[in-house]
C-alpha positions as CSV (number, residue, x, y, z in Angstrom):
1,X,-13.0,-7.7,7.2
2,X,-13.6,-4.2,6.4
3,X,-10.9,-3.0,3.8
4,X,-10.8,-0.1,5.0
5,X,-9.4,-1.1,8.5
6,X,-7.3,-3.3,6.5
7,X,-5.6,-0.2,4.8
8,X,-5.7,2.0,8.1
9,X,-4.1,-1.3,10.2
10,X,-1.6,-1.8,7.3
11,X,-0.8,2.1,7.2
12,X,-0.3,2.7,10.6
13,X,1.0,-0.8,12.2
14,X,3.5,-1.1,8.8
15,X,2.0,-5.0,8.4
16,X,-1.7,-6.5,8.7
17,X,-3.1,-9.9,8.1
18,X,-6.6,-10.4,5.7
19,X,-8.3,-14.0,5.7
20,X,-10.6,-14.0,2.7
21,X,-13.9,-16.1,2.1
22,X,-15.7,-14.0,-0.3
23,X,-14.9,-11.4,-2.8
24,X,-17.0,-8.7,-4.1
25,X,-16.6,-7.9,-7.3
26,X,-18.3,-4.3,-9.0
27,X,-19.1,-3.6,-12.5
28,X,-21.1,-1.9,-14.9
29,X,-23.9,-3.6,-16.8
30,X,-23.6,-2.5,-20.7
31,X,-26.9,-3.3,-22.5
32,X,-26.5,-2.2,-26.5
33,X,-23.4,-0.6,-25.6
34,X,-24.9,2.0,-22.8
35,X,-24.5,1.3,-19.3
36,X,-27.4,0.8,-17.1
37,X,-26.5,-0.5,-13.7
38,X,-24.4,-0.5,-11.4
39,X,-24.0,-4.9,-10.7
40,X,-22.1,-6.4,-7.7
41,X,-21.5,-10.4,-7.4
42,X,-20.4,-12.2,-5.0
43,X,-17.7,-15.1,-5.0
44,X,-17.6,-17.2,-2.7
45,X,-13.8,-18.3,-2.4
46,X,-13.4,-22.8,-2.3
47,X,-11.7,-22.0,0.7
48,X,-10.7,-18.6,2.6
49,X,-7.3,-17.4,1.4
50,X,-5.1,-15.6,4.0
51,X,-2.6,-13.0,2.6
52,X,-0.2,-10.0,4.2
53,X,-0.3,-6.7,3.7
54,X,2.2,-4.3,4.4
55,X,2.3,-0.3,4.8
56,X,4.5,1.7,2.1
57,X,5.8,3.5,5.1
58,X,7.4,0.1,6.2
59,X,10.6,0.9,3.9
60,X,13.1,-2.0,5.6
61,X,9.7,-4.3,5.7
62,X,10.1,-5.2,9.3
63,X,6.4,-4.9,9.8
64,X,6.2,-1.6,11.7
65,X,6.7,2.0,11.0
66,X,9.8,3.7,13.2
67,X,12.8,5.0,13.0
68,X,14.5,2.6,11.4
69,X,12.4,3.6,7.9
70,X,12.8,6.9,8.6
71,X,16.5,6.7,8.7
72,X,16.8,4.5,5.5
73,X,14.5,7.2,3.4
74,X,17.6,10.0,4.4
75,X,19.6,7.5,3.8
76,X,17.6,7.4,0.0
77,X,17.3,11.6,0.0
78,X,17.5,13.3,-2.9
79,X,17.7,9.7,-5.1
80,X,16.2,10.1,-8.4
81,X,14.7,7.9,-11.4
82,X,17.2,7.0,-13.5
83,X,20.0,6.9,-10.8
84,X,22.7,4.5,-10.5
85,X,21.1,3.4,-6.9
86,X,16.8,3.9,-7.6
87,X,16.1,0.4,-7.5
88,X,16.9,0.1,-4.1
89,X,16.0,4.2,-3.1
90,X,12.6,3.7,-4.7
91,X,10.7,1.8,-2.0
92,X,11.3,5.3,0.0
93,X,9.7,7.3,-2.9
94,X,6.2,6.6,-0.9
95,X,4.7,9.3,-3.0
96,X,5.7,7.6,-6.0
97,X,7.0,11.3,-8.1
98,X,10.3,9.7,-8.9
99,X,12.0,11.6,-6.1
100,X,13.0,10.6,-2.6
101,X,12.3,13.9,-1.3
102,X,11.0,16.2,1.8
103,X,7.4,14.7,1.0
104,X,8.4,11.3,1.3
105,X,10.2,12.2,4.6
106,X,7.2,13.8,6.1
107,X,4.7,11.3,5.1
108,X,7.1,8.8,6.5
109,X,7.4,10.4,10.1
110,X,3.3,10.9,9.9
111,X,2.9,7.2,10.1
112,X,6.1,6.7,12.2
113,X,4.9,4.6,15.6
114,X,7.6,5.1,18.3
């Protein structure tokens, strides 16, 4: 599976599923401490590994992107690090400045499916 579709499926349907069977892995070679290539290996996986990922716009984790997220980030607005209630307001800081803010809403109702 392309990871890229994997991001854009998790970003705009709020949830996507990846089966795994291989994993490529980059690197840079260092020979007498310079790098001289770019390497990629690939490992196979003993057997494929199947895994969920889910949007950051998906703030109640339902697995899609609607109203109900948008309405728990106002719900969140204005929460800041180091209040009393970010631990819970911080899954609508999608931006991830510390602030549940205008940016968050917008980004929010970008991805919002109806």
């Amino acid at each position: 599976m392309d990871v890229g579709k994997l991001g854009l499926d998790a970003t705009k349907l709020g949830y996507a599923k990846a089966t795994l069977t291989a994993v490529n892995v980059y690197g840079i070679d260092i020979v007498n401490g310079m790098a001289t290539s770019n390497s990629r290996k690939t490992a196979i996986l003993p057997s494929s590994v199947t895994t969920d990922v889910f949007s950051i716009y998906d703030i109640n984790g339902d697995h899609v992107v609607n109203g109900a997220d948008l309405s728990l980030a106002f719900y969140y607005y204005q929460s800041k690090a180091g209040d009393s209630n970010w631990e819970l307001a911080k899954v609508a800081d999608v931006n991830g400045d510390g602030v549940v803010d205008m940016i968050d809403l917008v980004a929010i109702y970008a991805n919002y499916i109806p």
